[in-house]
C-alpha positions as CSV (number, residue, x, y, z in Angstrom):
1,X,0.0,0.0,0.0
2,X,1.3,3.9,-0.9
3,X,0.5,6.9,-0.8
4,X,-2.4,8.9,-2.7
5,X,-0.6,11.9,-2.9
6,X,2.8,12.0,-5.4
7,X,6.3,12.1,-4.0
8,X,9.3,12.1,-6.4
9,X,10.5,9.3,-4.5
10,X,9.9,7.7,-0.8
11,X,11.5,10.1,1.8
12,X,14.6,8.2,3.5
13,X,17.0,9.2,6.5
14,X,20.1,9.1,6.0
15,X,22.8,8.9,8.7
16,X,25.3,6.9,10.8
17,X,23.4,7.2,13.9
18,X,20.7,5.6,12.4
19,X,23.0,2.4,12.5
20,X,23.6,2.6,15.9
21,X,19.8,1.9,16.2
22,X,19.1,-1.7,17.4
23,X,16.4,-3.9,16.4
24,X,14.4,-2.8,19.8
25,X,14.8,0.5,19.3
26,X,13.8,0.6,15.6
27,X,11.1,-1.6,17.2
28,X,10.1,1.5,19.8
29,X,10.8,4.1,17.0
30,X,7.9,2.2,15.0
31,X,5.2,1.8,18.1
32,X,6.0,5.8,18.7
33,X,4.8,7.1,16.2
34,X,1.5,4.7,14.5
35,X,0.9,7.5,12.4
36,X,3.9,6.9,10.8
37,X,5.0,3.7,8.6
38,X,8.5,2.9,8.9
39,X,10.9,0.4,6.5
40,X,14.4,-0.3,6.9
41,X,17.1,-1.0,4.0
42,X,19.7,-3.3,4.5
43,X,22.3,0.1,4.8
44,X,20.0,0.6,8.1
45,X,18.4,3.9,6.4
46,X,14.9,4.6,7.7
47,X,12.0,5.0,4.9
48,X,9.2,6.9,5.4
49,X,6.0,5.2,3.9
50,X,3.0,7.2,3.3
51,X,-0.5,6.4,4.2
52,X,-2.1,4.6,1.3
53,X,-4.7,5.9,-1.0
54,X,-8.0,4.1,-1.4
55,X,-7.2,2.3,-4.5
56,X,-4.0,1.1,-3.5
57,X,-5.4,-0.2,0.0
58,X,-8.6,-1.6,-1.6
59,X,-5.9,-3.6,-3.6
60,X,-4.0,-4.8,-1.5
61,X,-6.8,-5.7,1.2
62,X,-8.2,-7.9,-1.8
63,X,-5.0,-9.7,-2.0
64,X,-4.4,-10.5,1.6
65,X,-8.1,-11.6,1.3
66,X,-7.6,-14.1,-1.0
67,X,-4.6,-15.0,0.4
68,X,-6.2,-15.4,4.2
69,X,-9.2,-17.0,2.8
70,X,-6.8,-20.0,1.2
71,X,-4.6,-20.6,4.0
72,X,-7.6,-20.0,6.6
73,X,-8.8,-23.4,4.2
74,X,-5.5,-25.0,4.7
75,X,-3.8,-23.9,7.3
76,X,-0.8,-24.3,6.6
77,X,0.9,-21.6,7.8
78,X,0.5,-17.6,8.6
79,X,-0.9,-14.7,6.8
80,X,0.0,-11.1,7.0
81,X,-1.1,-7.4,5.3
82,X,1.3,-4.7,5.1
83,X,1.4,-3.5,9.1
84,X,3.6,-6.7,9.8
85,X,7.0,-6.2,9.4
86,X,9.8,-8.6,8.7
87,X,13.7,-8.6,9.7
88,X,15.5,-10.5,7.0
89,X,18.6,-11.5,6.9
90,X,20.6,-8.9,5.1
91,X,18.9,-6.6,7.8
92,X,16.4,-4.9,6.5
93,X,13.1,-4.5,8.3
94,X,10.6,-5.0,5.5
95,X,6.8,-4.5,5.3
96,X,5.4,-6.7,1.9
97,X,1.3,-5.6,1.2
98,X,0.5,-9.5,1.7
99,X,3.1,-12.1,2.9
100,X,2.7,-15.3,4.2
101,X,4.8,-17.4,6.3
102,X,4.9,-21.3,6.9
103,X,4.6,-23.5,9.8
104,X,8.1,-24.8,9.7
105,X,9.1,-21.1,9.4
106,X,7.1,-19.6,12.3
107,X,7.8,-22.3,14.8
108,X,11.6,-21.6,14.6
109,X,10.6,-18.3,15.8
110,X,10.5,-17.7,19.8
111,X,7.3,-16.0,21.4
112,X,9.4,-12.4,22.0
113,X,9.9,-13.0,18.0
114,X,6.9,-13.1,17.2
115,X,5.9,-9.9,19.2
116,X,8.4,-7.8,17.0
117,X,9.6,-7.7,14.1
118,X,10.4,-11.4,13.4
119,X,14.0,-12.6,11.8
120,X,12.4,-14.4,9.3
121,X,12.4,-14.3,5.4
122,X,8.5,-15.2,4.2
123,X,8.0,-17.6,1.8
124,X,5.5,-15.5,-0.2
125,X,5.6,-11.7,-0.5
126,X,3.3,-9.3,-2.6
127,X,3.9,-5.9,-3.3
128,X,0.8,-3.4,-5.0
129,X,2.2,-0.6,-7.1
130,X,0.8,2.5,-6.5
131,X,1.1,5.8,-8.6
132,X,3.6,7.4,-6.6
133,X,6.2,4.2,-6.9
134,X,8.7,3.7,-9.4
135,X,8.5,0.6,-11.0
136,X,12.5,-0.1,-11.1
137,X,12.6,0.4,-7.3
138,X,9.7,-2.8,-6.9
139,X,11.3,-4.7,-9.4
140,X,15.1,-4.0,-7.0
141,X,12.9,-4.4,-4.1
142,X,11.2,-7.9,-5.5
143,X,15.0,-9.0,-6.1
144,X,15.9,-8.4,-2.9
145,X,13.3,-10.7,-1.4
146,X,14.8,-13.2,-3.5
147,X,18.0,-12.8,-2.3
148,X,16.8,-13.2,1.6
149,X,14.7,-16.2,1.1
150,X,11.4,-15.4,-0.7
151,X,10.5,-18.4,-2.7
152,X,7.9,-16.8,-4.5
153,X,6.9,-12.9,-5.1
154,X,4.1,-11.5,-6.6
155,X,4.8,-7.5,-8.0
156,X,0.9,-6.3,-9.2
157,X,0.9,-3.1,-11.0
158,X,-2.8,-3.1,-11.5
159,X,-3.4,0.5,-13.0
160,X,-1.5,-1.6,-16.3
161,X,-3.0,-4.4,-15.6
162,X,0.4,-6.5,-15.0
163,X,1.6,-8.6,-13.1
164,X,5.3,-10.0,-11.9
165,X,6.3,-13.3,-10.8
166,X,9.4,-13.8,-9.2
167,X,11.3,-17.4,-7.8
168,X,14.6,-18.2,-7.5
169,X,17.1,-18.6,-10.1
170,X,14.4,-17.6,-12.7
171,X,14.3,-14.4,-14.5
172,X,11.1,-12.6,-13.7
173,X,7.7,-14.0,-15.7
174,X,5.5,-10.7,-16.9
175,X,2.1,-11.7,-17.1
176,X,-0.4,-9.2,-18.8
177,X,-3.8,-9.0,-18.8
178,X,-6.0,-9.5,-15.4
179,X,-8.8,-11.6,-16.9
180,X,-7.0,-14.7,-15.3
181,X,-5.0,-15.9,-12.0
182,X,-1.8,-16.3,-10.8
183,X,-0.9,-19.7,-9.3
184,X,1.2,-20.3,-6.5
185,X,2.4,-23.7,-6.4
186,X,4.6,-25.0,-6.0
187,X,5.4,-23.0,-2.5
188,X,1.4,-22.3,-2.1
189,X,-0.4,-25.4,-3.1
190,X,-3.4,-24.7,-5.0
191,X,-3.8,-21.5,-3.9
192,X,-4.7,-19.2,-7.3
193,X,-4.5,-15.2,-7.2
194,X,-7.9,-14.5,-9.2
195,X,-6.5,-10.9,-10.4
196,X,-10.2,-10.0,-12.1
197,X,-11.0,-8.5,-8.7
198,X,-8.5,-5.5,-9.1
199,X,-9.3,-4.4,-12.8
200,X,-10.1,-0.7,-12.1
201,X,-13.7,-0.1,-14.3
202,X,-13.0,3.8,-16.0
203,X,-16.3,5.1,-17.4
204,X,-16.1,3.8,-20.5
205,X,-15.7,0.5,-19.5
206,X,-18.2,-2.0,-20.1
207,X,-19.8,-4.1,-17.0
């Protein structure tokens, strides 16, 4: 989820104080200030993240829907929206629109863990482009996962109607067109991303 209003790129602070910050105290930092959504790049620089716009949220709340909905059937592991945020292990403090983490993976955690910001890579991670994000920056950030663990990612720029699948040691698949779904096996099984849900209708679309 981002912003409805334009920045020409995400605000970030800079500094080498900033790396003197702890995972507790980026922890506090983060419970001070709800207002406020914070992410954390692997150089320990602090990005600011913008309250979402309606689109954007509505998005991305469909997503995590689905995605809930499947594994509520299953169970066979956790779900999260974009509030949750992950420690991976480069060191980066990341916030995905929709993850989801496996059994295996969350019992390795211990309860203080799971109160904060876990040290755990998920297996599944979605990010929603907004208007206000640059394309190249998702496609880095979607890499990234990769490189921490993430066996599958999902990059949705729905205002195009595309759509990004990423897993390892593959070059990234660009699917156009959302009159169809996205599956996620092998990592998710049978769970299928209907994308037909976030097709935006202008007013000169047909019903």
């Amino acid at each position: 989820m981002r912003p409805s209003y334009e920045f020409p790129e995400l605000p970030v602070l800079h500094g080498t104080a900033l790396t003197r910050l702890s995972d507790d105290d980026f922890f506090e930092l983060c419970q001070a200030n709800p207002a406020l959504s914070f992410e954390r790049n692997a150089h320990q620089e602090i990005i600011i993240m913008p309250p979402a716009g309606s689109e954007s949220s509505e998005s991305s709340g469909e997503v995590h829907g689905q995605l809930w909905l499947w594994n509520r059937q299953r169970r066979l592991g956790h779900t999260y929206e974009s509030s949750a945020g992950f420690k991976l292990p480069d060191g980066a403090v990341r916030s995905p629109d929709a993850a989801w983490l496996s059994e295996v993976g969350w019992a390795q955690l211990t309860p203080e863990q799971r109160r904060k910001f876990p040290p755990v890579c998920p297996e599944f991670v979605v990010e929603v482009k907004s208007p206000s994000d640059s394309l190249a920056d998702l496609q880095t950030k979607m890499a990234d996962y990769l490189a921490n663990g993430v066996q599958l990612g999902f990059l949705l720029d729905v205002a195009n109607e595309t759509a990004y699948v990423y897993r390892p040691g593959q070059p990234a698949a660009t699917v156009q067109g959302y009159d169809q779904a996205l599956s996620g096996e092998p990592v998710l099984p049978g769970f299928q991303l209907d994308l037909r849900p976030l097709r935006r209708l202008g007013p000169n679309t047909e019903q």
